[in-house]
C-alpha positions in Angstrom: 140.6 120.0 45.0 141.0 121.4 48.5 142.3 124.3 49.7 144.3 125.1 53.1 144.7 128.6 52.3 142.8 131.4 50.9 144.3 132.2 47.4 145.9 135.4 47.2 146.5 138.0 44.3 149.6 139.0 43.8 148.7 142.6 41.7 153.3 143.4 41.2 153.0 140.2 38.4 149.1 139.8 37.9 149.7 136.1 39.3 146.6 134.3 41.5 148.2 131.9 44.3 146.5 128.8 45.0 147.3 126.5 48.1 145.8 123.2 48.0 146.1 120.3 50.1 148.8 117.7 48.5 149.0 114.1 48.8 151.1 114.1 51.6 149.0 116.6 53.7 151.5 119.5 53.1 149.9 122.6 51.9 151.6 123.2 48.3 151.1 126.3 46.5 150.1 126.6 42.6 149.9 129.7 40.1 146.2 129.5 38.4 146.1 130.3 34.7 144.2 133.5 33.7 142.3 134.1 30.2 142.2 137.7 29.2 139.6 136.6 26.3 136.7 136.1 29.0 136.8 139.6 30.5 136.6 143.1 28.9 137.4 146.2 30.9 135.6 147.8 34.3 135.4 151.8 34.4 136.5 153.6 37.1 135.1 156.8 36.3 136.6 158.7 39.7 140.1 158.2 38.2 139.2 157.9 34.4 140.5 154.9 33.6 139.1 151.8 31.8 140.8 148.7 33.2 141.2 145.6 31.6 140.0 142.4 33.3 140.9 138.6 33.0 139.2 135.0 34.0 141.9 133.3 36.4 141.3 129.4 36.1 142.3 126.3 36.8 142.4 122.8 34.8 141.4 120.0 37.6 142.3 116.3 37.8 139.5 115.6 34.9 141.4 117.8 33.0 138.6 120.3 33.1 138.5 124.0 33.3 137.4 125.3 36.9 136.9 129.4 36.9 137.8 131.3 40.1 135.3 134.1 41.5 134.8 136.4 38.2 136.6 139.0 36.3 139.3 140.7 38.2 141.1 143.5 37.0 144.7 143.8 35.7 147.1 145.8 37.0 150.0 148.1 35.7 150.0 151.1 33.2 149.5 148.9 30.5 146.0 147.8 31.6 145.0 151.6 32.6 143.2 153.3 29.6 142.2 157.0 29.8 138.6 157.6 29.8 137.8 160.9 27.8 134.2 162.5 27.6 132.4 163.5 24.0 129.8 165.1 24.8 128.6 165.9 21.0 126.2 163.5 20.9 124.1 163.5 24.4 122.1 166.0 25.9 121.3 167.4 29.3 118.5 164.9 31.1 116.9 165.3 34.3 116.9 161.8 36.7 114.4 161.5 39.5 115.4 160.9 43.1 113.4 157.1 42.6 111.2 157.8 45.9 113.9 159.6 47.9 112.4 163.3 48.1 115.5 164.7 46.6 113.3 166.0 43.5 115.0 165.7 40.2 118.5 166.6 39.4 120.1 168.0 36.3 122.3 165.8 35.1 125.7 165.9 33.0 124.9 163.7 29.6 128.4 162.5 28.0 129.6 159.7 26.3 132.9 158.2 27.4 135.2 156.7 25.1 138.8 155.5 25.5 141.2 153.5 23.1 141.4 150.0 24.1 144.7 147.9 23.9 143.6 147.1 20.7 144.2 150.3 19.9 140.5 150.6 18.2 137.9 153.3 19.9 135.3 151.5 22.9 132.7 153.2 24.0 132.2 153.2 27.8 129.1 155.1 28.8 126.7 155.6 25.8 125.3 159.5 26.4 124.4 158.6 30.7 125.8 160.5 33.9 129.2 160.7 34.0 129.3 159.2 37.7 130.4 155.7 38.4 127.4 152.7 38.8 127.8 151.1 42.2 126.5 147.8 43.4 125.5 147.9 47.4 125.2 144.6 48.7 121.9 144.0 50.7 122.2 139.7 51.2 123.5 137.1 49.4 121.2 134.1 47.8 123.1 130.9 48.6 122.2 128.0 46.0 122.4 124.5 48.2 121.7 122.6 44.9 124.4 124.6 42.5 126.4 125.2 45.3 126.4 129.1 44.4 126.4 132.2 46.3 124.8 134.9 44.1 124.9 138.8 45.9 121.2 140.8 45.8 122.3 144.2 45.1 120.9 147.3 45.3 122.8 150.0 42.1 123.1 153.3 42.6 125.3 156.5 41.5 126.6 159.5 43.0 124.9 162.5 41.1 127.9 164.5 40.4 126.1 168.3 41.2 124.0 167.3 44.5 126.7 164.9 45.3 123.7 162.9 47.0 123.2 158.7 46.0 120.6 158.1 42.9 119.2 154.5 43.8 118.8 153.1 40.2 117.5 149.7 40.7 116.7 147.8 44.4 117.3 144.1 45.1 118.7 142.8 41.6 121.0 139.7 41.4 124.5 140.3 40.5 126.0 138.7 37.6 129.1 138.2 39.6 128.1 135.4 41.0 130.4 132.7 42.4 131.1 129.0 43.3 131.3 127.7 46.5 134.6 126.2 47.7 135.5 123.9 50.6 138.7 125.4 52.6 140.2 123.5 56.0 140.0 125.3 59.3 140.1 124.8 62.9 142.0 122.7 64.8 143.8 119.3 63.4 142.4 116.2 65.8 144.7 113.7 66.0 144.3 110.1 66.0 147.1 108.3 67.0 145.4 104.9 66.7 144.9 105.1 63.3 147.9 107.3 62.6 145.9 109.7 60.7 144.6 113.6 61.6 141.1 115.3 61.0 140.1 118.9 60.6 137.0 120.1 59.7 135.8 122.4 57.1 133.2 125.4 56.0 132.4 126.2 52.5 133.4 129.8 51.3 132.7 132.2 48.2 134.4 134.5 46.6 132.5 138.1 46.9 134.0 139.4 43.3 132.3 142.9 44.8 134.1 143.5 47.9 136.9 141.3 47.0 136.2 139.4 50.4 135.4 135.7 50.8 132.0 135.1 52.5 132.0 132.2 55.1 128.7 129.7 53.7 128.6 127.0 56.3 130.1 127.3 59.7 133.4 125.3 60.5 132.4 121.8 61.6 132.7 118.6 60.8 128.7 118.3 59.2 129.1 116.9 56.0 125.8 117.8 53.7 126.8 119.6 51.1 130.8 119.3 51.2 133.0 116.9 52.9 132.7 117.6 56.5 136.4 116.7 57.5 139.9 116.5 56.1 142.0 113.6 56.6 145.7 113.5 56.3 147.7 110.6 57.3 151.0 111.0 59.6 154.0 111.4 57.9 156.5 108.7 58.9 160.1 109.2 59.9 163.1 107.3 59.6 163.2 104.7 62.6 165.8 104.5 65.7 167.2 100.8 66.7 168.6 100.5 70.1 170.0 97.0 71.6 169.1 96.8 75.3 170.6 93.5 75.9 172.2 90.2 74.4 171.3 86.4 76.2 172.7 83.4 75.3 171.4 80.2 76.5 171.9 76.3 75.8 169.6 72.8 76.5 170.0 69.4 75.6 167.6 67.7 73.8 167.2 63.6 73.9 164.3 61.5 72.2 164.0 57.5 72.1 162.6 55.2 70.0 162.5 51.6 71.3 162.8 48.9 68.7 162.5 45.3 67.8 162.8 42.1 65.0 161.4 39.1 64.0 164.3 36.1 64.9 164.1 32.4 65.8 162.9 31.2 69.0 165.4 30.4 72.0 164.8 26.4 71.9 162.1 26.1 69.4 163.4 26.4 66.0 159.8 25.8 64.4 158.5 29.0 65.7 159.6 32.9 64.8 159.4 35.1 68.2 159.8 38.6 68.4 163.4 39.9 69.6 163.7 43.6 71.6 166.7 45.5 70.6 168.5 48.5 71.7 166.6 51.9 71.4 167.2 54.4 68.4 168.1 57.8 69.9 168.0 61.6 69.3 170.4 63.6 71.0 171.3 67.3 70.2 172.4 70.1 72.5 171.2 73.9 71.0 172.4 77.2 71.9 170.3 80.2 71.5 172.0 84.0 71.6 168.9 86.4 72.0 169.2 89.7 70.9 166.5 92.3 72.7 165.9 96.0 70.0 164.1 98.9 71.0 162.5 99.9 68.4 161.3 103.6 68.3 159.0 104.9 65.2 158.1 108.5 65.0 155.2 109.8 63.3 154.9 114.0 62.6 151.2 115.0 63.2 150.1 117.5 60.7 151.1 121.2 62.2 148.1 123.5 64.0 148.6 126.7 61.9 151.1 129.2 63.3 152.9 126.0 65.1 155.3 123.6 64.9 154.9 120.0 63.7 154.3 117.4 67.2 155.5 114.0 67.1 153.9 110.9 67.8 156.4 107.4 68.8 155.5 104.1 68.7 157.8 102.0 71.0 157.9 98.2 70.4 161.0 95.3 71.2 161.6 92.5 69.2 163.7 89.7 69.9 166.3 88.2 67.1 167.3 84.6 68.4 170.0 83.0 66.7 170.2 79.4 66.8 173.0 76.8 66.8 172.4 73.2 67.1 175.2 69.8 67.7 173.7 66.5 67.2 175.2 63.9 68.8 173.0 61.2 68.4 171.1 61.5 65.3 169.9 57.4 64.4 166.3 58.3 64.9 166.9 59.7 61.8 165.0 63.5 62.6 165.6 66.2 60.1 166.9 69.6 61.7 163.3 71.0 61.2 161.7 68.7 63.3 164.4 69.1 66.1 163.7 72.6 65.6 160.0 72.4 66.1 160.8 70.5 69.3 162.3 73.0 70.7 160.1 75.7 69.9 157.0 73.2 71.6 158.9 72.8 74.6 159.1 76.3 75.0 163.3 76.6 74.7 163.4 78.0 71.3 161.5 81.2 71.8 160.7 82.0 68.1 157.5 83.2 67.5 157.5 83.7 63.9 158.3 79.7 63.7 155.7 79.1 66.4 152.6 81.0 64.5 153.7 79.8 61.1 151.3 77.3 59.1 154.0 74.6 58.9 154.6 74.4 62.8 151.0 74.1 63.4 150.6 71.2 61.0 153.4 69.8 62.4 152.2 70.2 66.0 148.8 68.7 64.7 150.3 65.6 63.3 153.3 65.3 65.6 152.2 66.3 69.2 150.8 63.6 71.0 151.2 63.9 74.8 151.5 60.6 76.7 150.8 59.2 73.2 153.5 58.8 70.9 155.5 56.8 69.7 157.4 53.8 72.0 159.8 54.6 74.1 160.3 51.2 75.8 158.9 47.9 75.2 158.2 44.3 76.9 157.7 41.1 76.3 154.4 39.5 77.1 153.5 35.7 77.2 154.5 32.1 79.0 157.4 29.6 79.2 157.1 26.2 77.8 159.3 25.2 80.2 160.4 25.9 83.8 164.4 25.0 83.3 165.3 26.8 80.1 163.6 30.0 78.5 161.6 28.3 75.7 159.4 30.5 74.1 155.7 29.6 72.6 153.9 30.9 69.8 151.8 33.4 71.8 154.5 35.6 72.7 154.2 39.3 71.9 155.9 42.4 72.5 154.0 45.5 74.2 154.8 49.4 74.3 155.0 50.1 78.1 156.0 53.8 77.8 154.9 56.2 75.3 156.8 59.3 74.5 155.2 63.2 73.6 155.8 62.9 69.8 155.2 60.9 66.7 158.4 60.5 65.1 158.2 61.2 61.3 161.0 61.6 59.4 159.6 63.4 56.2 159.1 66.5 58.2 
């Protein structure tokens, strides 16, 4: 889980806000749970009050428990106990100055008591000073491998008579130690080739102490131990569609195929000879109405805190031709497709979905033959048996004298 914002405590309803980084990049907020089971009560002496604590938590995507920071306290009357002193037990004691040169001071011995919400008596202090423990930070021991920050303290009270500090113990480790957590900051980067935004990040703990969070790494976009970067996707918007301009536009189309039969020859009945007929033609006139769109997508970039959102547009035209076709010659026998892919190889049909499809390219590979094709015209080759009439002999033969651009095949 990521965070885009540092949780906050809201002490009116005893609620911890967390804001974590959602699918779609927004920062959404969430209520953590708390456990009042985990905590018992801190003592604020100054005001005489034992408060009780909770454990806020959360349950993550493994459907584990996460802690946040340590016990916190509670707030509202209800969560105040009175602190009393009973003295009947404890005696006067002296406490030296640990190494200060204050000599020793004559402490106040008393137990404090109060009446917890389980209305049973608790014991607060058993027969010590009646002055309040403090913790004074010195460092903080960061734990690269548990990803920990644990605070060095030095503990300490205020004697109540002298009114000077009484160092108790120097350079212990806290028990309120604390995981780390990754949080965004800085600036977004945006890529607008990839339609995506970065941000870097630093690691942060929670200083249950000072009630401060205490920056870890600095904010880069190092990865080590966490992440190093953020990286959110654009959010698309709905599209605008704008017609610049409408073309129409017509050509006629013709293809021949020349053609021939086996018949009798002209004077010598004995023989077959080969007889030229009349081409076979395809003729068709299309008309194509082009319609030119402007096409503008916009993209919202992922805000820079305290701003507004920028967008990014993508511009692009397409063109949507429409296509009518009249044949008036169709004995060739073509099928509309292969007119079609005609007309998209000679460069009239501008369609360039049809021209980069699989079937067009087959097509052009079998069909395409520049120069090559099939016959357009054809003519007879061979002698005369005689020079006063046209008898034909055997060796007569027909030849192709003009090739077309395409191999006509009438299963496409």
């Amino acid at each position: 889980m990521q965070y885009c914002k540092v949780p906050e405590f809201d002490a009116a309803t005893n609620q911890f806000k967390l804001f974590v980084i959602g699918k779609d990049g927004t920062c959404q907020e969430m209520n953590a749970y708390r456990d009042d089971t985990k905590c018992s009560y801190r003592y604020d002496f100054e005001k005489g009050k034992a408060i009780k604590q909770t454990q806020f938590y959360y349950v993550d995507k493994e459907n584990k428990t996460q802690y946040i920071g340590g016990c916190v306290d509670l707030h509202g009357a209800q969560y105040a106990m009175q602190l009393y002193k009973d003295d009947s037990k404890c005696t006067l004691s002296q406490t030296s100055d640990k190494g200060y040169g204050m000599g020793q001071s004559q402490s106040f011995q008393t137990q404090i008591v109060f009446r917890g919400m389980d209305n049973l008596l608790h014991v607060a202090i058993d027969c010590a000073d009646y002055a309040r423990v403090q913790d004074r930070i010195v460092r903080y021991e960061k734990n690269s491998n548990t990803k920990q920050m644990t605070p060095i303290v030095d503990q300490y009270y205020e004697d109540p008579i002298t009114k000077k500090q009484v160092i108790l113990n120097r350079g212990v480790e806290s028990k309120l130690s604390s995981q780390y957590q990754e949080y965004a900051c800085g600036k977004w980067v945006y890529d607008d080739a990839k339609l995506q935004a970065y941000r870097p990040t630093m690691l942060k703990s929670y200083d249950a102490i000072n009630g401060v969070y205490v920056e870890v790494t600095p904010c880069d976009f190092e990865s080590g131990i966490k992440s190093g970067k953020i990286t959110v996707p654009y959010a698309k918007l709905p599209a605008t569609e704008t017609t610049l301009d409408t073309k129409t536009t017509s050509h006629q189309f013709f293809l021949t195929l020349a053609r021939e039969h086996s018949g009798v020859c002209y004077n010598v009945r004995q023989h077959n000879c080969p007889i030229i007929d009349s081409n076979a033609n395809q003729a068709w006139a299309s008309t194509y109405v082009t319609t030119t769109t402007e096409i503008k997508q916009p993209y919202q970039r992922p805000a820079q805190d305290g701003e507004t959102p920028t967008i990014y547009t993508i511009t692009t035209q397409t063109n949507a031709i429409k296509r009518s076709t009249q044949v008036s010659d169709a004995s060739i026998g073509l099928s509309d497709l292969y007119m079609q892919f005609v007309e998209v190889q000679e460069g009239y049909y501008k369609d360039n979905t049809i021209k980069t499809s699989e079937k067009f390219l087959k097509w052009q590979q079998a069909s395409v033959r520049p120069g090559n094709g099939s016959c357009e015209q054809l003519e007879m080759v061979g002698d005369y048996m005689g020079s006063r009439v046209k008898e034909w002999v055997p060796n007569m033969y027909t030849r192709c004298s003009r090739h077309g651009q395409y191999v006509y095949d009438s299963t496409w």
